[in-house]
C-alpha positions as CSV (number, residue, x, y, z in Angstrom):
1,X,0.6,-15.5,5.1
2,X,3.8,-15.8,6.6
3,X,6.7,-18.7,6.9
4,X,5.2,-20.6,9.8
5,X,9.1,-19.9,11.9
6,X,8.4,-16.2,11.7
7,X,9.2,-14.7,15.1
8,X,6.1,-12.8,14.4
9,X,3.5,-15.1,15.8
10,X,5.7,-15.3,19.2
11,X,5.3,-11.6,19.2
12,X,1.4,-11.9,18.6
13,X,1.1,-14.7,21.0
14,X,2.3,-12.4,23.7
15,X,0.5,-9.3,22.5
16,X,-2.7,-9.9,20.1
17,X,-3.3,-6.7,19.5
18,X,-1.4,-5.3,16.0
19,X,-0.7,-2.6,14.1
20,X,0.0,-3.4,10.3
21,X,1.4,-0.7,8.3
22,X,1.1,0.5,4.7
23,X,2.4,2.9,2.1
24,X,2.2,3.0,-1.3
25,X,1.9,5.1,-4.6
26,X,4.7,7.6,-2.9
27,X,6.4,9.6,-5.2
28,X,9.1,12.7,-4.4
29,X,8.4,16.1,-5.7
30,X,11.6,18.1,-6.6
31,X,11.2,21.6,-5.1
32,X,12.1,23.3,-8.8
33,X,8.7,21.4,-10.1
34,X,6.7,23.4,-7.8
35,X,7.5,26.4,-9.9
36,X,4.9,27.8,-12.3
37,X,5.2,30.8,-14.4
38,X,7.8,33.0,-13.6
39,X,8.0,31.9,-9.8
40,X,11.7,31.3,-8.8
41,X,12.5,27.5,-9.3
42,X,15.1,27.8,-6.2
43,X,12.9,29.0,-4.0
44,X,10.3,25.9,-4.3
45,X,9.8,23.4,-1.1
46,X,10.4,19.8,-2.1
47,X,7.9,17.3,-1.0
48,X,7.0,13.6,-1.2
49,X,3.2,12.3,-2.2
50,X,1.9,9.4,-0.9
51,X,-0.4,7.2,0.7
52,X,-0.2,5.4,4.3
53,X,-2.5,3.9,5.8
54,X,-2.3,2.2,9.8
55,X,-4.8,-0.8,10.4
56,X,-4.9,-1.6,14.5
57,X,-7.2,-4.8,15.4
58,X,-6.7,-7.7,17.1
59,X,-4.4,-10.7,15.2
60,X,-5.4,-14.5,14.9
61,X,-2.8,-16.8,13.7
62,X,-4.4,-19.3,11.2
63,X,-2.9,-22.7,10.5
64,X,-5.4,-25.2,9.4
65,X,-4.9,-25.8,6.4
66,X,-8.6,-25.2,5.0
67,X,-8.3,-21.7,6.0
68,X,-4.8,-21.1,5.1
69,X,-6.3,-22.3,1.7
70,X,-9.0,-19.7,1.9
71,X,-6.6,-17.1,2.7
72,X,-4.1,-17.8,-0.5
73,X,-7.0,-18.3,-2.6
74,X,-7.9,-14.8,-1.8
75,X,-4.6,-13.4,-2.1
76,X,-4.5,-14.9,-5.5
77,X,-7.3,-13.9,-6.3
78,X,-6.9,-10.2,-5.2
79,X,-3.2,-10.1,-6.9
80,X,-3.4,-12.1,-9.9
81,X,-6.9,-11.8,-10.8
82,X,-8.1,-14.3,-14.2
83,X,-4.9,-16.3,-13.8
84,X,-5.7,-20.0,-13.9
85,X,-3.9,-21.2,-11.2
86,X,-4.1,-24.5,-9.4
87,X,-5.9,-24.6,-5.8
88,X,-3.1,-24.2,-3.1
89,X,-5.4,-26.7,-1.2
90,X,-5.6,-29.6,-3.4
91,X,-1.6,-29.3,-5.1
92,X,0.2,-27.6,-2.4
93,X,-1.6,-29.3,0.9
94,X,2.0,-30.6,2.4
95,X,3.7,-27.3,2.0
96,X,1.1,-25.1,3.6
97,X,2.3,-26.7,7.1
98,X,5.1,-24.7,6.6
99,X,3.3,-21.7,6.9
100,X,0.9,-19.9,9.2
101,X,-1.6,-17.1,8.5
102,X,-2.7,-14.1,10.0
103,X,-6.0,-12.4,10.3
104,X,-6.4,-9.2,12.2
105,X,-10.1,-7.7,13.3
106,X,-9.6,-4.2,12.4
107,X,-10.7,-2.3,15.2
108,X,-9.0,1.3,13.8
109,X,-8.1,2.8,10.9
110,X,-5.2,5.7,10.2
111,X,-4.7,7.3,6.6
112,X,-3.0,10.0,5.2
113,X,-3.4,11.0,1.4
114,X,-1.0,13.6,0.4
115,X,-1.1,14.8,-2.9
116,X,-0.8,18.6,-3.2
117,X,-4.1,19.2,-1.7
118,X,-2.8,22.3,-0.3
119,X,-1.5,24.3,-3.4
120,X,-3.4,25.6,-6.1
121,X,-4.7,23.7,-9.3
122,X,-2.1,25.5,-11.5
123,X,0.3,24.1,-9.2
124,X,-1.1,20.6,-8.8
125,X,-1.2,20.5,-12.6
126,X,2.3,21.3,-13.0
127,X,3.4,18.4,-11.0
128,X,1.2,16.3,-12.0
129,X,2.4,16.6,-15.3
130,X,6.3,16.5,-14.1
131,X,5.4,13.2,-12.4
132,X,3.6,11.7,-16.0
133,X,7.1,13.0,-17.8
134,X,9.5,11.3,-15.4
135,X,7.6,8.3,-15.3
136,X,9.4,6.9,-12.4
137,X,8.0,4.2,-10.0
138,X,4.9,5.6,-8.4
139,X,4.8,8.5,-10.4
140,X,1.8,7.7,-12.4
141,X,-0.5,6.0,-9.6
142,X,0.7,9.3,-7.4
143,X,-0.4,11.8,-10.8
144,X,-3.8,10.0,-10.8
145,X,-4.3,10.5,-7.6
146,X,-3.7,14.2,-7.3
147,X,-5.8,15.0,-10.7
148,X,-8.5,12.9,-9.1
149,X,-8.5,15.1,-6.2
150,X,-8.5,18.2,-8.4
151,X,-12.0,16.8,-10.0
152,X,-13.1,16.7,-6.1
């Protein structure tokens, strides 16, 4: 859902057809951590892991309020799941004609998953335990997902 003024929905009433854009669980790779052994720290490529994913469909702006309800219900649900919240269509009626929602038919997906998939395991280990040390944003949702590839 979006603020109903968004000079999105002129864009989409032009041009239904979307592309909505996401990326996530990124973390960078110093090029020293891709050193194992008694390989040459300096001479290591640094690198970023991540997820991205492109949706392409065809976009519908929503604004009765009945499914705008349906939508935030869902988000709720999806981002704050076994909070007891009120329903946003029985306390927040008035304010969701300020708003306008947006549901696109995905018609094609795009995804890239990069998580060392092309070094070795030694190597994969190694920075998947440099990422669970630095602790950083992203770092541990980008470790799991290279160790769960090393399990593939």
């Amino acid at each position: 859902h979006l603020v109903a003024a968004n000079p999105v929905f002129d864009a989409v009433a032009e041009q239904p057809r979307v592309v909505l854009s996401v990326a996530g669980d990124w973390a960078f790779i110093p090029s020293n951590w891709k050193a194992v052994g008694t390989e040459d720290p300096r001479l290591g490529i640094p690198t970023t892991y991540y997820g991205a994913v492109q949706l392409t469909g065809h976009a519908e702006v929503v604004q009765d309020h009945d499914e705008l309800a349906a939508i935030l219900r869902a988000q709720l649900g999806a981002l704050q799941p076994g909070t007891d919240v009120a329903d946003p269509g029985d306390v927040h009626g008035a304010k969701l004609a300020a708003i306008s929602g947006l549901r696109i038919t995905v018609e094609e997906v795009r995804a890239k998953f990069k998580y060392g998939g092309n070094v070795d395991a030694e190597h994969r280990r190694a920075v998947i335990d440099r990422l669970l040390a630095r602790s950083g944003p992203g770092d541990s949702a980008a470790a799991a997902h290279s160790a769960r590839r090393l399990e593939a």
